[in-house]
Each structure stands twice: as C-alpha cells, then as structure tokens.
Backbone bond lengths (Angstrom), bond angles and torsions (degrees), N, CA, C in turn:
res aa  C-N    CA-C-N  psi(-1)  N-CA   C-N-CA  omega(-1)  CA-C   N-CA-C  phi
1 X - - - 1.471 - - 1.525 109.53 -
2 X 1.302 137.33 128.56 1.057 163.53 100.28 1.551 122.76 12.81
3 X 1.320 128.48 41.78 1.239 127.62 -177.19 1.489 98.76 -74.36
4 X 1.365 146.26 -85.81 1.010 117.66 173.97 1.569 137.08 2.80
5 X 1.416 113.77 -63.07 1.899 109.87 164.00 1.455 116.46 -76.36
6 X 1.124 116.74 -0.85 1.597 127.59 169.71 1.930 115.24 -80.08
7 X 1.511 98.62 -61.15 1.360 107.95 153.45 1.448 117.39 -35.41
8 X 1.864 110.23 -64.59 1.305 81.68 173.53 1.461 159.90 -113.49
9 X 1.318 82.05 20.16 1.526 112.83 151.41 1.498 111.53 -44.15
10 X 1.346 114.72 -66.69 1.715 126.42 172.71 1.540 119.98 -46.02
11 X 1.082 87.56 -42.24 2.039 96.75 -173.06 1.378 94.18 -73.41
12 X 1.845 147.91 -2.91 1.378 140.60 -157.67 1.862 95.12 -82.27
13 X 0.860 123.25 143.69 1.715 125.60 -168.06 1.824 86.27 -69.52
14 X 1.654 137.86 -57.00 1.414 134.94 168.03 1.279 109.46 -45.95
15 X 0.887 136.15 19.00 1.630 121.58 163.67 1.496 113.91 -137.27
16 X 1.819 111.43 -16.64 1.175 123.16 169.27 1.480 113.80 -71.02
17 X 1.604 108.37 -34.95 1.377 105.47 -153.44 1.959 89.89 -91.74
18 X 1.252 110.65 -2.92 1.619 116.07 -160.43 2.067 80.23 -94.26
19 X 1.136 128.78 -44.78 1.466 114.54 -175.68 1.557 105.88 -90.05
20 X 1.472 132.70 -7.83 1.573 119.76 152.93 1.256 88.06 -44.43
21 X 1.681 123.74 -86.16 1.602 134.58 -156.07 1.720 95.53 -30.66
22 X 1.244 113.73 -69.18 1.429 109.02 -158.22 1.886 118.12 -43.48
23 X 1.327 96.93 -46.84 1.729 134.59 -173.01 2.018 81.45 -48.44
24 X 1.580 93.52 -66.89 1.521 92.56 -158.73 1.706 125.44 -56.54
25 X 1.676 109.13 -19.75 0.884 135.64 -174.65 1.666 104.54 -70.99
26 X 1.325 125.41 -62.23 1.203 149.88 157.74 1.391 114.68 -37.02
27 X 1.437 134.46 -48.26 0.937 144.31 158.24 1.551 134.07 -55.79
28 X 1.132 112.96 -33.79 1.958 134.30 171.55 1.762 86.13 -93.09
29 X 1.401 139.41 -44.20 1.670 109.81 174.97 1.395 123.64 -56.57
30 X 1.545 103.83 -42.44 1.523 104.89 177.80 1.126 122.68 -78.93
31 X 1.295 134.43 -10.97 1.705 144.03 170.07 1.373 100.82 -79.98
32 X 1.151 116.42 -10.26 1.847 99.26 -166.32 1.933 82.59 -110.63
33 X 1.241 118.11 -25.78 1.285 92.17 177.07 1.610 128.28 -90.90
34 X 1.556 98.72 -14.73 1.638 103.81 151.12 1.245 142.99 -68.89
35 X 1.642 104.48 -26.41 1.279 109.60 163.54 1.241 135.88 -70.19
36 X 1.463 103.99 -23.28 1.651 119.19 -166.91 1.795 82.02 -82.02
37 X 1.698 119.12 -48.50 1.127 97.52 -158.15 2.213 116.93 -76.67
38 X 1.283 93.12 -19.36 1.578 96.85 -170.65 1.813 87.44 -62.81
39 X 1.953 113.88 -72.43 1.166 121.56 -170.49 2.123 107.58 -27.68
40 X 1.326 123.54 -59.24 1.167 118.88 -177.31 1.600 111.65 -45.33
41 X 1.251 92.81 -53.09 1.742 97.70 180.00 1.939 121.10 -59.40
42 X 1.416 110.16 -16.35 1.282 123.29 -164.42 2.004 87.44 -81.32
43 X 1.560 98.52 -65.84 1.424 126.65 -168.30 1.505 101.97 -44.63
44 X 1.200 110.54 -37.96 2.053 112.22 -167.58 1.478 88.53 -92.11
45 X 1.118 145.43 -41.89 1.545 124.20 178.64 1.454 121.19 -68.99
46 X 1.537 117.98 -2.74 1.084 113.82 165.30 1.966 123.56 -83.03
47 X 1.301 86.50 -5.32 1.604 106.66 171.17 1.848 96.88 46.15
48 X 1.341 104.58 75.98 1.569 116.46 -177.50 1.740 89.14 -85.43
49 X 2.051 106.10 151.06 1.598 103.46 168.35 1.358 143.76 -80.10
50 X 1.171 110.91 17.32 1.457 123.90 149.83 1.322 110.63 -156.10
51 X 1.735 105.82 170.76 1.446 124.90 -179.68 1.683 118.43 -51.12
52 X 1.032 110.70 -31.74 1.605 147.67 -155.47 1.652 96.08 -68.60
53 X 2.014 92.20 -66.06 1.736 90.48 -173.72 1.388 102.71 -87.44
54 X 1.502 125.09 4.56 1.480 103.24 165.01 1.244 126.60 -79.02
55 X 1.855 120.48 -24.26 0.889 130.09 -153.51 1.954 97.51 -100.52
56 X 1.605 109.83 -13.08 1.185 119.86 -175.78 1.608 101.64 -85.99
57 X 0.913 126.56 -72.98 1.617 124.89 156.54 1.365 132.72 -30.13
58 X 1.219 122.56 -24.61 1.926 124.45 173.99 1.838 85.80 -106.65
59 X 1.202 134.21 -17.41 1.491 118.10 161.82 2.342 115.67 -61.99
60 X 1.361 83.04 -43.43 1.314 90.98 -176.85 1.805 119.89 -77.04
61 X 1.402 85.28 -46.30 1.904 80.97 164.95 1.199 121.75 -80.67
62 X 0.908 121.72 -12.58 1.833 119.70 -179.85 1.724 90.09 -73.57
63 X 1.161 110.68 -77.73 1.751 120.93 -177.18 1.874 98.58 -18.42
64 X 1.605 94.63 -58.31 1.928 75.76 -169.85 1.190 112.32 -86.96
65 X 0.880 142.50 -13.58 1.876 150.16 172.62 2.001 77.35 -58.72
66 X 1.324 110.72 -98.29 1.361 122.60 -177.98 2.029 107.17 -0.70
67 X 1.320 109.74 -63.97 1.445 119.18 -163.81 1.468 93.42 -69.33
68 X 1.637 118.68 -53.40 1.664 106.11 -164.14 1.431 90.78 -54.60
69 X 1.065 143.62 -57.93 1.736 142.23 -148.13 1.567 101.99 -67.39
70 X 1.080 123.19 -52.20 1.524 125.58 -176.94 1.730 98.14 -48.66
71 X 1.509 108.81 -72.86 1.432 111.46 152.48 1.384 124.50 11.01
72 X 1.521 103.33 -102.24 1.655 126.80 174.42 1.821 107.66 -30.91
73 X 1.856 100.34 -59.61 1.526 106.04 -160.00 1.419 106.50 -70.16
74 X 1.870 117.96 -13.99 1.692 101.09 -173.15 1.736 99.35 -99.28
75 X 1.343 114.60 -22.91 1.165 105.58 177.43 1.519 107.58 -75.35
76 X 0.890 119.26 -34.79 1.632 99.69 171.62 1.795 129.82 -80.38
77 X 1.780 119.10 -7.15 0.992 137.91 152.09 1.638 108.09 -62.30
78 X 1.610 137.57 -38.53 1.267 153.84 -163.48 1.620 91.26 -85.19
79 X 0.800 115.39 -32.86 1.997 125.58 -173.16 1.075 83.38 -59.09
80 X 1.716 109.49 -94.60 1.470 133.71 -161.30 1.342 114.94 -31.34
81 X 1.295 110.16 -59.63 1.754 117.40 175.15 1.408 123.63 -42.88
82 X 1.697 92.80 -50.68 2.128 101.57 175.74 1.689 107.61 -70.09
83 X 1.391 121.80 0.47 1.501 125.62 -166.62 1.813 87.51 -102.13
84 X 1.372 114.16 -72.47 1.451 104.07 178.29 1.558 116.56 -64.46
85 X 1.064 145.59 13.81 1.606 155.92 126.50 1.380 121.86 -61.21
86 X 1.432 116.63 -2.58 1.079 123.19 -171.36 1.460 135.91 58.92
87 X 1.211 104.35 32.66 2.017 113.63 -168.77 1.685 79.01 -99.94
88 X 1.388 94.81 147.73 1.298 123.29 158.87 1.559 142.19 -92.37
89 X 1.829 93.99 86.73 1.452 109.64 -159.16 1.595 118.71 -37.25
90 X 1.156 112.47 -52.30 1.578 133.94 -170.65 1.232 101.29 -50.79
91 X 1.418 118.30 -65.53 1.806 135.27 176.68 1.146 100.83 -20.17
92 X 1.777 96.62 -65.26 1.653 108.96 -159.77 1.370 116.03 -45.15
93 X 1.505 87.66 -51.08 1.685 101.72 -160.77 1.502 119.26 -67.92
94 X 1.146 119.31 0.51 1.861 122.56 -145.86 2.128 91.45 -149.54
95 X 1.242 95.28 7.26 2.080 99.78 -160.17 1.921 71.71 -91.84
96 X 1.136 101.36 152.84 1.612 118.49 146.76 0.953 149.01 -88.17
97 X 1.895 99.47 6.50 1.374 94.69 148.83 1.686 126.70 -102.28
98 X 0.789 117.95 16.11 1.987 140.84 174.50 1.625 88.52 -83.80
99 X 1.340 131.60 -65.71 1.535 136.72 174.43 1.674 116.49 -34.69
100 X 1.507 101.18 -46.44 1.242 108.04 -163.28 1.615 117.92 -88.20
101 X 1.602 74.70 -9.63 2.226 93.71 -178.93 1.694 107.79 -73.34
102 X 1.785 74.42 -42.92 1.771 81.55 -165.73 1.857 111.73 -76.83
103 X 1.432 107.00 -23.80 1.484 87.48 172.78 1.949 116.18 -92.31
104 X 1.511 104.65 -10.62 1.460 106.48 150.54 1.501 131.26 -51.52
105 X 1.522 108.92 -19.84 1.365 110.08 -178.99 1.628 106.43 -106.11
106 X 1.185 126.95 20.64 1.400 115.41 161.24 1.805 92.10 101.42
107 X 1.256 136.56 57.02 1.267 99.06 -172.91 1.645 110.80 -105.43
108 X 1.406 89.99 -0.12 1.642 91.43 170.51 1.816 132.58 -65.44
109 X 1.707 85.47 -47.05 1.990 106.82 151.42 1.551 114.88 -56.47
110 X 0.979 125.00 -39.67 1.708 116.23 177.92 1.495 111.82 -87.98
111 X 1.056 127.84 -4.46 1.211 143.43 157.38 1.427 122.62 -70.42
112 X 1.408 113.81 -29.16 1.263 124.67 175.01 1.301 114.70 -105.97
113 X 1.562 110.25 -17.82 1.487 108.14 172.10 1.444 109.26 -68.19
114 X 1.766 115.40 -55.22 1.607 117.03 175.73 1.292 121.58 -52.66
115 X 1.281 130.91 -43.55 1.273 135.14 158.55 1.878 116.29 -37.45
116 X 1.562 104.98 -67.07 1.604 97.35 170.81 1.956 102.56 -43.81
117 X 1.176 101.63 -61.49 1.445 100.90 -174.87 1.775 126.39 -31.30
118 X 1.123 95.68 -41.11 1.635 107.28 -167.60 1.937 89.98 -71.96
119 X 1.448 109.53 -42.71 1.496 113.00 -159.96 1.348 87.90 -52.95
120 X 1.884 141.82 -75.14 1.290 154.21 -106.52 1.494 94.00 -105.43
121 X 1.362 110.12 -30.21 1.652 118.57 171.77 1.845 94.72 -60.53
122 X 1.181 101.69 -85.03 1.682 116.73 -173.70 1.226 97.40 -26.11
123 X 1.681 117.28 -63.65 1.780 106.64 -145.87 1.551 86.19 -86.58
124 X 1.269 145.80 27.66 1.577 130.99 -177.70 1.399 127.52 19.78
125 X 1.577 95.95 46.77 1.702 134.44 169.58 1.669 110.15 -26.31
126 X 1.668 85.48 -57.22 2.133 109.04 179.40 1.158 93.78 -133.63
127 X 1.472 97.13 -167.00 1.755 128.40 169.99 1.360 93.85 -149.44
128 X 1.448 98.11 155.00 1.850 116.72 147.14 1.709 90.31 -50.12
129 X 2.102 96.74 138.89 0.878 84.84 -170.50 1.717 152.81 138.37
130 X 1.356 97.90 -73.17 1.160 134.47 179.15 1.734 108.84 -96.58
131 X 1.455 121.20 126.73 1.060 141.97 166.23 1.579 115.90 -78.50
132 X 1.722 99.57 102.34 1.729 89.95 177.82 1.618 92.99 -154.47
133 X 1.116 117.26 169.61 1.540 144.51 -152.06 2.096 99.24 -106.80
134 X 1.291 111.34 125.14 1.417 120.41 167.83 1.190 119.47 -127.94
135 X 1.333 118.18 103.97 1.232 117.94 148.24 1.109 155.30 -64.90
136 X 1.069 136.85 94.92 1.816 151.27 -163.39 1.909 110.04 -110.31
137 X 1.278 103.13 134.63 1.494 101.91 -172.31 1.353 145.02 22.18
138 X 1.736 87.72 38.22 1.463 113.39 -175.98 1.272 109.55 79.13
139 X 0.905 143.26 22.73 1.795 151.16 177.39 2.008 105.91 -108.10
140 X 1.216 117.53 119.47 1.369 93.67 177.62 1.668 105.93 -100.16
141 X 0.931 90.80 159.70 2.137 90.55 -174.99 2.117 110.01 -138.62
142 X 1.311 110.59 109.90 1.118 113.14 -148.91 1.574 97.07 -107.73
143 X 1.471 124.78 135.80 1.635 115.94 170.99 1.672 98.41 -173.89
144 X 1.195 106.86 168.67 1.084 121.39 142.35 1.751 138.37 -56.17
145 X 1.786 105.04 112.34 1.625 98.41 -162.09 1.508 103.45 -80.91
146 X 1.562 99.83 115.60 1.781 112.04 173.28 1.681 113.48 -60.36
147 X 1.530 109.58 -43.92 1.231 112.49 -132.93 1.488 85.74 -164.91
148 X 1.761 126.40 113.57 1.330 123.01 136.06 1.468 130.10 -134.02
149 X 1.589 108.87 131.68 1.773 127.89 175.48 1.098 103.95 -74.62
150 X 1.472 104.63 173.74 1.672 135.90 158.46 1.835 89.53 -26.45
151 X 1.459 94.48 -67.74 1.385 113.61 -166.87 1.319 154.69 -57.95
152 X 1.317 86.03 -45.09 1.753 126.13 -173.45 1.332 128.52 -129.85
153 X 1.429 124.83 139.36 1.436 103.68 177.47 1.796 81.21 -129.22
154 X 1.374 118.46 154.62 1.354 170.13 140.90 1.009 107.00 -48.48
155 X 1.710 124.30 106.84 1.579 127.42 147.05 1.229 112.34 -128.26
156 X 1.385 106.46 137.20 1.432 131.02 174.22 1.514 124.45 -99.42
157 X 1.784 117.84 79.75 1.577 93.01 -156.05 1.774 96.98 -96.10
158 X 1.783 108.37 -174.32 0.895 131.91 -179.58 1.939 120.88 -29.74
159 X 1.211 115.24 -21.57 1.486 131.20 177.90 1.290 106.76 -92.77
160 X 1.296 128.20 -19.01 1.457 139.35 -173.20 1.535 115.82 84.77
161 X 1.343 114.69 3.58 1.155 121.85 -176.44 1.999 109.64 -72.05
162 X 1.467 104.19 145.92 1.514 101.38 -171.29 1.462 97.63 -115.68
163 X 1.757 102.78 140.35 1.411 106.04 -156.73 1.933 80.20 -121.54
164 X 1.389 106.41 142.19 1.136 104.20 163.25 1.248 122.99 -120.82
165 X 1.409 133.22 127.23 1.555 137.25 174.83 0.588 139.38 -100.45
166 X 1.579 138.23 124.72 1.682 116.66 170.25 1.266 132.52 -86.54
167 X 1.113 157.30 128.04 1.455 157.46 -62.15 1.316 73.48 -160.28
168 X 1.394 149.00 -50.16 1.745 125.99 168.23 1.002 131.37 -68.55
169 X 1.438 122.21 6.21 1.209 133.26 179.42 2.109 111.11 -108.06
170 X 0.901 107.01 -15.30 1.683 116.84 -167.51 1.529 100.21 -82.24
171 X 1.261 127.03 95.66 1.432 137.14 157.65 1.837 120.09 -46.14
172 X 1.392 94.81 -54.05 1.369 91.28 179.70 1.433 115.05 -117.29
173 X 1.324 140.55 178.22 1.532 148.37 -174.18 1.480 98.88 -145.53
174 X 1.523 123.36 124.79 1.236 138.03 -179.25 1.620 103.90 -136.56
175 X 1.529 114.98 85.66 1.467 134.25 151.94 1.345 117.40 -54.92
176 X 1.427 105.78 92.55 1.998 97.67 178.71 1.577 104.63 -104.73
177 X 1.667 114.63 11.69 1.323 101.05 170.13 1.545 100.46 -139.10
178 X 1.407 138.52 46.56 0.877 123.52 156.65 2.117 140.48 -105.14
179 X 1.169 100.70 129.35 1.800 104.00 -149.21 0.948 145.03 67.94
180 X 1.126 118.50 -33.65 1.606 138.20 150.70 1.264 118.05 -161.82
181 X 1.412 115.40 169.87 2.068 123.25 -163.14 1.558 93.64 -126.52
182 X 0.967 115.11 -172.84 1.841 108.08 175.58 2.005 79.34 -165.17
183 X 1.625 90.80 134.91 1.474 105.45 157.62 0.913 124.51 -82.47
184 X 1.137 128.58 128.58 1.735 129.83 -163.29 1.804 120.15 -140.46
185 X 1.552 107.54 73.49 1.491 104.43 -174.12 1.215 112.22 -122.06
186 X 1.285 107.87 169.96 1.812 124.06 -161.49 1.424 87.86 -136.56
187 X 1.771 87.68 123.89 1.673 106.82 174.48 1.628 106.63 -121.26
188 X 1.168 97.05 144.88 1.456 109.00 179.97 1.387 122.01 -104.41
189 X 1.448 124.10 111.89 1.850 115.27 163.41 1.228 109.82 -154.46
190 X 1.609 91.36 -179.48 1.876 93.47 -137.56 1.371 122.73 -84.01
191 X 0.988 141.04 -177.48 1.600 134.54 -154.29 2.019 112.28 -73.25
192 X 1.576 94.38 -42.65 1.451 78.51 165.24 1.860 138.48 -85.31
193 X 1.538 96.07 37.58 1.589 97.79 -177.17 1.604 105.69 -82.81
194 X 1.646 100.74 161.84 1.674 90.57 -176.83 1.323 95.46 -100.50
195 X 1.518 128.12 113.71 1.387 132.72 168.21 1.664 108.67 -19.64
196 X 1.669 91.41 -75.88 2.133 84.50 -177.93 0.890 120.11 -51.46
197 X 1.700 146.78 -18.81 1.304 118.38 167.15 1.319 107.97 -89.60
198 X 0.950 119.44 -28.49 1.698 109.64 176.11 1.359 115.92 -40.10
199 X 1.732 108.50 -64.32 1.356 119.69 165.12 2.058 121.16 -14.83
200 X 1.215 94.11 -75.79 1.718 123.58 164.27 1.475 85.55 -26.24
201 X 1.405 103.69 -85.83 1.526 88.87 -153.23 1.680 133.90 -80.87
202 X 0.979 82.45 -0.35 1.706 103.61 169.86 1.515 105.86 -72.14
203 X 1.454 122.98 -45.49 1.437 143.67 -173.24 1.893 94.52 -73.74
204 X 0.931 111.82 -36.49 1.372 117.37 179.36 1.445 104.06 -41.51
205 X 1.859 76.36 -101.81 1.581 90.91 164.96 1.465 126.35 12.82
206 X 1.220 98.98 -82.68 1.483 120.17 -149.95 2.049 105.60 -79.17
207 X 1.459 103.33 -25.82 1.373 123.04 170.97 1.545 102.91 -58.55
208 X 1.701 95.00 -61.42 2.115 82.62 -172.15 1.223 112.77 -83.71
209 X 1.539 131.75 -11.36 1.193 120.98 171.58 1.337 111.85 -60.88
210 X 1.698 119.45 -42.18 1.476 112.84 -174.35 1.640 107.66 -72.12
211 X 0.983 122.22 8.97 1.587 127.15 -166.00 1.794 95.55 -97.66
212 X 1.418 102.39 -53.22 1.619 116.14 -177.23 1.825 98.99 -36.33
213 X 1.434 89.67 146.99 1.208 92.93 172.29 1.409 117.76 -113.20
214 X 1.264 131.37 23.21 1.451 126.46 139.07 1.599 111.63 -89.91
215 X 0.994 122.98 39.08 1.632 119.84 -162.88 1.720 98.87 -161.13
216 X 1.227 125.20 -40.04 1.387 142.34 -170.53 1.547 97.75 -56.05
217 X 0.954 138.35 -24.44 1.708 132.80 -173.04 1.248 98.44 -116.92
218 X 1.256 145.05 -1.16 1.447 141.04 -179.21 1.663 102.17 -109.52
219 X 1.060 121.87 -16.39 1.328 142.64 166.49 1.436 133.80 -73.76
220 X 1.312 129.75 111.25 1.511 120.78 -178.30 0.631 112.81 -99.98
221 X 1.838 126.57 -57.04 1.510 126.65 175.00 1.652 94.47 -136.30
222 X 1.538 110.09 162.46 1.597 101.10 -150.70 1.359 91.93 -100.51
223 X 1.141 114.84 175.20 1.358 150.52 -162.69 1.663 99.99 -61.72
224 X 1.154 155.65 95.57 1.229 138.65 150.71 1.110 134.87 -130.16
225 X 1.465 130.54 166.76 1.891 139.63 -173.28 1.810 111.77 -46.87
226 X 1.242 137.07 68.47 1.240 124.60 -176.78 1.550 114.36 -86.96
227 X 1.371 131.31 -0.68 1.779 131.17 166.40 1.439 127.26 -161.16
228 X 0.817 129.99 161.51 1.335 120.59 141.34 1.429 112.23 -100.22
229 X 1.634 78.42 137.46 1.857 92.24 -153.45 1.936 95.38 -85.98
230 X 0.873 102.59 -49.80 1.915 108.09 -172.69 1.614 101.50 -172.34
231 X 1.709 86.43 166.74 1.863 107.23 -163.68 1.746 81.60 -112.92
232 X 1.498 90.83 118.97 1.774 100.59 179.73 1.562 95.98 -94.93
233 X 1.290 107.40 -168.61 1.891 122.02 -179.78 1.865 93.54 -65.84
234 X 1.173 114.64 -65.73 1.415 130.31 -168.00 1.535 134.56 -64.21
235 X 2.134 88.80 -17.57 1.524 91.40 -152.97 1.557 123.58 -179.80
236 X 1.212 142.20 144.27 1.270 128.38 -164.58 1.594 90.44 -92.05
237 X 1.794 97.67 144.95 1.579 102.80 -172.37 1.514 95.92 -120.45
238 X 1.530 126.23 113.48 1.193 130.05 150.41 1.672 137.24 -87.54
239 X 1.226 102.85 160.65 2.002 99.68 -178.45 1.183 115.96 -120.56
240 X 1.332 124.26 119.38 1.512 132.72 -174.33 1.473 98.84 -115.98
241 X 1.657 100.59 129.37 1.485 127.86 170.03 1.348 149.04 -102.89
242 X 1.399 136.45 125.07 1.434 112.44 -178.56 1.081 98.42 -163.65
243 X 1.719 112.53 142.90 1.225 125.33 161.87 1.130 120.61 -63.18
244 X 2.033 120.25 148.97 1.191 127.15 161.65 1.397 129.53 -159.35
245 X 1.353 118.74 173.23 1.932 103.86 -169.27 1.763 97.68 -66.81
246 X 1.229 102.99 159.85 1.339 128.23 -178.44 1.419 120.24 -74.77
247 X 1.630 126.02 112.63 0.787 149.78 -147.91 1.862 121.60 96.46
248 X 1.297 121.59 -5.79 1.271 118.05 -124.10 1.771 88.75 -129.02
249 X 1.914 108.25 -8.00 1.613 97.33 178.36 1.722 108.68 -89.23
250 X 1.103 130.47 18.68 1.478 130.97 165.16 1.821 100.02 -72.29
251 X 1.158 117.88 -67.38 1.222 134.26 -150.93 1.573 94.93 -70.18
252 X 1.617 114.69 -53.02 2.019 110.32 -173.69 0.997 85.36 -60.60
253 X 1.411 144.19 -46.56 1.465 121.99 -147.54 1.596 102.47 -82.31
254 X 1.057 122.47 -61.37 1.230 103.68 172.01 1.763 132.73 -39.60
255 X 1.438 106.14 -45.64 1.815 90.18 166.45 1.415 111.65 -66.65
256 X 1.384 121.46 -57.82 1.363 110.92 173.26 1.624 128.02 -25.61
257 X 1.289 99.02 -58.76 2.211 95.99 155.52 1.422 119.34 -23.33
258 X 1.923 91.63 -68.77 1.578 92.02 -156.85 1.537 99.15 -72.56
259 X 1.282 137.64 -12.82 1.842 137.76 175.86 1.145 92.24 -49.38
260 X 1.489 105.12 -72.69 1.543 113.73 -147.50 1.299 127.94 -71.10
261 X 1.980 100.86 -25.38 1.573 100.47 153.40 1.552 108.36 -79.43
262 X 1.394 157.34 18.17 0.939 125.09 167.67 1.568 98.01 -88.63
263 X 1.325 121.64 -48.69 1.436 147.18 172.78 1.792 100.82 -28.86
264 X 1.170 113.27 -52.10 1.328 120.10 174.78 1.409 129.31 -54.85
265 X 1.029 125.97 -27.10 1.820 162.97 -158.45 1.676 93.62 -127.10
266 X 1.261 148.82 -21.51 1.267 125.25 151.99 1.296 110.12 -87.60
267 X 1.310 135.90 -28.49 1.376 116.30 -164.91 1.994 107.47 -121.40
268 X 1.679 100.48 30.14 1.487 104.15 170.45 1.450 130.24 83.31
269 X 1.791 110.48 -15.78 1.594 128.21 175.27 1.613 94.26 -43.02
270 X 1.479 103.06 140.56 1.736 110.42 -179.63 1.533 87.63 -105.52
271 X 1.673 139.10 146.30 0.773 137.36 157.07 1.855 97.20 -112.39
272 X 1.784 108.89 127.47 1.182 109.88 -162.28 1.506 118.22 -84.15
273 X 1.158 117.90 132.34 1.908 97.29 165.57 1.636 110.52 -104.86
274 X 1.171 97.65 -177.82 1.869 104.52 176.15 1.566 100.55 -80.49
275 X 1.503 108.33 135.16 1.841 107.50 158.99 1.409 103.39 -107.85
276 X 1.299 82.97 161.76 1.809 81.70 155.95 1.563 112.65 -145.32
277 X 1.265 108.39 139.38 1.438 103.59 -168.64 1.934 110.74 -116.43
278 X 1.351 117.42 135.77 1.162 132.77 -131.72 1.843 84.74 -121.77
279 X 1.420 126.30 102.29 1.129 132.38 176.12 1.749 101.99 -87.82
280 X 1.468 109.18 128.61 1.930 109.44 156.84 1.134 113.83 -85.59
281 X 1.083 113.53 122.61 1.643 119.85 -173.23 1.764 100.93 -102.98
C-alpha cells in the first residue's frame, strides 16, 4: 500500500474540505443528542408541576442549545474551508470591511433581538408549544409557539398561518396557557328567571361535567355561578367560572355551552335575544 499517494490524496484541499463537511456533520449529530440528553436531565431535576411544562421547557431549551451548536459547528467548518481555499482568516476578521458589513446589516437590531431572546428564554416567558398573545407595534398577534431562537419566535395561529417575530420588537407577552387557564363566560337570561335556581343549575352542570371522565383531568375546579355580572336591555347577565389545565379552556368551555344550553331547554331558562319591532305608520 501506497500511503504516501494516500497522504496525498488527503492533504488535496477537495478532500480536506469534503472531511471538514463530514467532521461537521458528525459533530451537530452528537451535540444534538447530548443536548437533548443533558437538557432533559437538567429540566426533570427541576421537578416542574406537570408533565406538560416539563416536556414544554426541555422542548424549548433543547431547540436553542441545539441552534447555538449547529451555529458554532458550521461557522467553524466555514473557517476551515475559507483557510484550505486560501482566504486569509485574520485579514478578514480585523479588515473594515467585515465591520462595515456587519453594522450594514442591522447589528444593533439583532443585538436587541438576542438579548430580548436570552431574557424570555431565562424568565420562561413561553415554551414550544404554548399558546400566548404578542404584541409588537401595537398590533397583537396570537398562535401557537412552533419554534423559538435567540431571535425569533414562531406563531402558528388558528388559520394555520405562520407569523414570525422578533423577540426585540414584542412589547407585550400574553401567556393564555401557562399553569392553569380559567373558563370565563357570561350567560344571558331573561328578567323573570329565579336567580337560585339558575345558580343550582349552572352549579350542576359544571359539578357533573367535572365528574365525567372525559372531562375529569382537564378539569381543576368545576365550572360554577360566581355573580351577576350586569342588567343588559334584554336580560340579566351572569358569570360562571372554573379552573383548568392549560390549553384545555377552549374545549370545557365549549361543552359546558352545549350542557348548559341543553340544561336550559329542559328546565324552561329563556335565554334572551334583542327584537325589534317594526310599527306601519
């Protein structure tokens, strides 16, 4: 064997720059499977109160641990390559025009985007995951978070449409699923209802629904009559409340509707609408 023409076969800059690629490739598999595994192990010793936000939190830190490393390993694969190409790293790096690129490209705004980023990471603002509301230049933009960077966060709302943000730009943070959700609806009926039974059966309701056992784990505390909220044109308006796991008050509230209107229609409750009545003169 021929090590000598093997050697220099190896030493050819196309075969050097072909095992950077390989190296780098190899290198982002095994970082993503250490990270996922240290991050899991970090996330479960913090003994979070449910499965949900543990599994929402080691989704979100793994993702950015994951990106800085991909990061690190291609920019330093991108080094190596421009080094056996013969570019002159040092030049590059220290020339004024590399300076002048980078503050041509905004780097003061991405500076403030990673920075927000690091904050919402740290303070565990969201998760992958998690359904919450952002406000940016007074616009609010509501979805499900797919995906958040240093940089960017990912929403997926109700249309399927994907909204992308930058994390220096978001004024406000609106968590509608974090630790718990609370159902919160206003029912309307008409002036001659008898409050106490309404009460009853509103309390009903919401008693056997939390009893049901497709409903019993989505449930914290059940659904019941806590005011009368206000006397509308049409109708006395009350507010019924209840805790529940996060994500999970779209769905009670909606059966709870259809209960309580069926409940309503067995035992005679009028729920009022507006008329309007049209005199011929």
């Amino acid at each position: 064997m021929d090590y000598a023409l093997i050697k220099d076969i190896v030493s050819t800059p196309t075969v050097q720059i072909c095992l950077v690629l390989l190296a780098a490739i190899v290198l982002q598999t095994i970082s993503k499977y250490v990270i996922e595994q240290v991050v899991e192990q970090a996330v479960r010793a913090q003994r979070y109160r449910s499965r949900i936000d543990e599994k929402k939190r080691t989704q979100t830190l793994s993702t950015i641990f994951r990106t800085a490393a991909d990061v690190i390993v291609w920019i330093a694969a991108a080094l190596l390559i421009l080094s056996e190409l013969g570019v002159n790293i040092a030049a590059l790096a220290t020339g004024a025009g590399l300076v002048g690129v980078i503050v041509g490209l905004g780097a003061q705004s991405a500076i403030s985007d990673i920075l927000a980023g690091v904050f919402i990471i740290a303070e565990n603002q969201y998760r992958v995951g998690d359904v919450v509301t952002l406000t940016t230049s007074g616009k609010p933009i509501s979805g499900v978070v797919e995906d958040i960077s240093i940089r960017i966060t990912k929403l997926r709302d109700l249309d399927g449409n994907l909204h992308i943000v930058r994390n220096g730009q978001t004024n406000i943070v609106t968590n509608l699923t974090f630790d718990y959700a609370n159902v919160n609806i206003d029912i309307d009926v008409s002036y001659d209802t008898d409050i106490d039974r309404l009460e009853h059966i509103i309390n009903t309701v919401g008693t056997d629904m939390a009893a049901d056992d497709l409903w019993q784990e989505a449930i914290k505390e059940p659904i019941q009559f806590l005011r009368i909220d206000s006397f509308e044109s049409s109708g006395v308006r009350v507010k019924v409340l209840g805790k529940v796991e996060p994500a999970k008050q779209w769905d009670v509230a909606g059966e709870f509707r259809r209960r309580i209107k069926k409940a309503f229609e067995s035992e005679g409750i009028a729920i009022p609408f507006t008329q309007i009545v049209l005199r011929k003169q």
